[in-house]
MARLOMAR-542676 format. One line per 2 residues: their letters; for each residue x, y, z of N, C-alpha, C. Coordinates in steps of 0.1 Angstrom, whole numbers. Example, Ala and Ser with C-alpha at 12.3 -4.5 7.8 and 13.67 -1.06 7.14 Angstrom:
% MARLOMAR-542676
as> 132:-57:78:123:-45:78:132:-33:78 ~ 128:-22:71:137:-11:71:129:0:79 $
% end
This chain:
% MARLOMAR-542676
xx> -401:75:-243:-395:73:-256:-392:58:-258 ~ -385:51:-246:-384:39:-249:-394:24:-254 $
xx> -408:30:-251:-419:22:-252:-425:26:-263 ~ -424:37:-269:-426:40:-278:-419:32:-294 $
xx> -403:33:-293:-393:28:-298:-395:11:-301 ~ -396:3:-288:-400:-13:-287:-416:-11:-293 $
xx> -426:-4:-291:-438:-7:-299:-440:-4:-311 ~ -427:1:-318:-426:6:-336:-419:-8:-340 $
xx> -407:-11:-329:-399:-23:-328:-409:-35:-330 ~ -417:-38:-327:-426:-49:-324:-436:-52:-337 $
xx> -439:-36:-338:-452:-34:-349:-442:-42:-364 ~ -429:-35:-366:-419:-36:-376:-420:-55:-375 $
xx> -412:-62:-362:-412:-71:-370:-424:-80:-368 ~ -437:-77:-368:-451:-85:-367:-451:-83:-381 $
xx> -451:-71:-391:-455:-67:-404:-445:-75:-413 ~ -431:-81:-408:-423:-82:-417:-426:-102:-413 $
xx> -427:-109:-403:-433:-123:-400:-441:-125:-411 ~ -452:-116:-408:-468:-115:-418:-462:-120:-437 $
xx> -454:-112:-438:-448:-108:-453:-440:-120:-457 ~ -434:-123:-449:-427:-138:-449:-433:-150:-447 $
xx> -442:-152:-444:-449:-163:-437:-456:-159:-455 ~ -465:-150:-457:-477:-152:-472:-462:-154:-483 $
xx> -454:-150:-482:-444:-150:-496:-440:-169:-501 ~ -442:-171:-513:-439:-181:-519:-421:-181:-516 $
xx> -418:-191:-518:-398:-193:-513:-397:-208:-519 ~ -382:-209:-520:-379:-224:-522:-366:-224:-512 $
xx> -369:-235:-504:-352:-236:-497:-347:-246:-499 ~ -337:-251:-495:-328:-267:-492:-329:-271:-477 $
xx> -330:-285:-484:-332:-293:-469:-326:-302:-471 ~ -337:-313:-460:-327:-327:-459:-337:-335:-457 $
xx> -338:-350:-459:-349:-356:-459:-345:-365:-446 ~ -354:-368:-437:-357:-370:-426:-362:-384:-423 $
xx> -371:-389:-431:-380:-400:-436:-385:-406:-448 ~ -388:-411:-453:-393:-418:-462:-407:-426:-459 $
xx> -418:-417:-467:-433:-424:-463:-440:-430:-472 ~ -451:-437:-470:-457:-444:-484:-466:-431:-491 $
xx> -467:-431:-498:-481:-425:-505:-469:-416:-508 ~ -460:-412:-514:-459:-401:-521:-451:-391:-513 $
xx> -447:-391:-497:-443:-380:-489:-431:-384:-482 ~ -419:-379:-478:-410:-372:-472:-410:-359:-460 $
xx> -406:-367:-450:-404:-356:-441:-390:-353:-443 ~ -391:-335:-440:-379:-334:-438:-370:-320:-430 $
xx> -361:-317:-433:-354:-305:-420:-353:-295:-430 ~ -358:-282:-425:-355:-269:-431:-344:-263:-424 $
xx> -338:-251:-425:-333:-240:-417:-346:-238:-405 ~ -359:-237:-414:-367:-232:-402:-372:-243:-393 $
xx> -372:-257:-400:-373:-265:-386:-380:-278:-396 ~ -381:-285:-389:-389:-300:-393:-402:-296:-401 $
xx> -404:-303:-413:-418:-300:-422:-420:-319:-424 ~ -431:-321:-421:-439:-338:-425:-443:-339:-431 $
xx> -447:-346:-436:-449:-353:-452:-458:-344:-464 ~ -439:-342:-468:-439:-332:-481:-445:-344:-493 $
xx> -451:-335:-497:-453:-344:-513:-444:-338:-522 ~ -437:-356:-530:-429:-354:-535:-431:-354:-553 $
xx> -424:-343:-561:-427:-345:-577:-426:-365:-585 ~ -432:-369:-592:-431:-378:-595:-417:-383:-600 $
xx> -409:-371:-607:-395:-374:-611:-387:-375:-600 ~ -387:-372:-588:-382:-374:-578:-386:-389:-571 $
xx> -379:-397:-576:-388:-413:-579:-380:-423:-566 ~ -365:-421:-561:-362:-429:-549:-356:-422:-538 $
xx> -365:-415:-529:-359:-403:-520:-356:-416:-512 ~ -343:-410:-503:-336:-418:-493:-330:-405:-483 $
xx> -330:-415:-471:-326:-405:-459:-314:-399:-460 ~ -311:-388:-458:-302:-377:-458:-299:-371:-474 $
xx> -306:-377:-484:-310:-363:-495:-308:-352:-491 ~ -301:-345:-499:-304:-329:-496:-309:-326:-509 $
xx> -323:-317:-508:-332:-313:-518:-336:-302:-519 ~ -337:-300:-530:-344:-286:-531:-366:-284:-529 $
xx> -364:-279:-521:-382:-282:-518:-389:-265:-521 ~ -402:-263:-524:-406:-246:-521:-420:-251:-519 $
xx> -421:-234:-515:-432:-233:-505:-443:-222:-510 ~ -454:-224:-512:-467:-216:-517:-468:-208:-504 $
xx> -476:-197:-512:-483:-184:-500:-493:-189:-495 ~ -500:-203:-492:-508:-206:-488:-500:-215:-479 $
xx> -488:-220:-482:-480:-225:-468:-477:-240:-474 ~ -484:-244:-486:-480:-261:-494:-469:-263:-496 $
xx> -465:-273:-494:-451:-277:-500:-448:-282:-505 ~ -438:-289:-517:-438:-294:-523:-420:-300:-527 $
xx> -416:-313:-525:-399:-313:-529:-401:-314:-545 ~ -392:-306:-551:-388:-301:-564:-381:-313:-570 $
xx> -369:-318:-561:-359:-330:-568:-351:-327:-557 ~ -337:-338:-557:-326:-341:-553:-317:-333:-557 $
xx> -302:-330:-549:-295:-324:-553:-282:-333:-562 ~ -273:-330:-569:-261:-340:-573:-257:-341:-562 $
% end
């Protein structure tokens, strides 16, 4: 019973990673770097993302911004703007 239970366990959260990983999202972060061409690294909850491209109205990113950035089902990223 118990192998049974951890292999429903396992199936469950492989199906729910899958679902999460394809789903579009926007989180808040923090900016990390500042690069030429257009990109910002920076820190999610989920962990370090490198050079995000940033919207043009987001015109003087500086280190420790906290921003609002989202994420396509294909996994692109993109920072949205700055927070006040």
């Amino acid at each position: 019973m118990r192998l049974t239970k951890a292999l429903a366990d396992a199936v469950q959260m492989a199906a729910q990673r899958a679902v999460e990983q394809r789903a579009s999202a926007w989180f808040l972060a923090s900016v990390t770097a500042v690069n030429s061409g257009g990109t910002v690294d920076i820190s999610t909850a989920r962990g370090p993302v490198l050079a995000v491209r940033r919207l043009k109205s987001y015109s003087a990113p500086a280190v420790g911004d906290v921003i609002k950035v989202s994420r396509n089902a294909d996994g692109n990223w993109v920072v949205d703007g700055a927070l006040a």
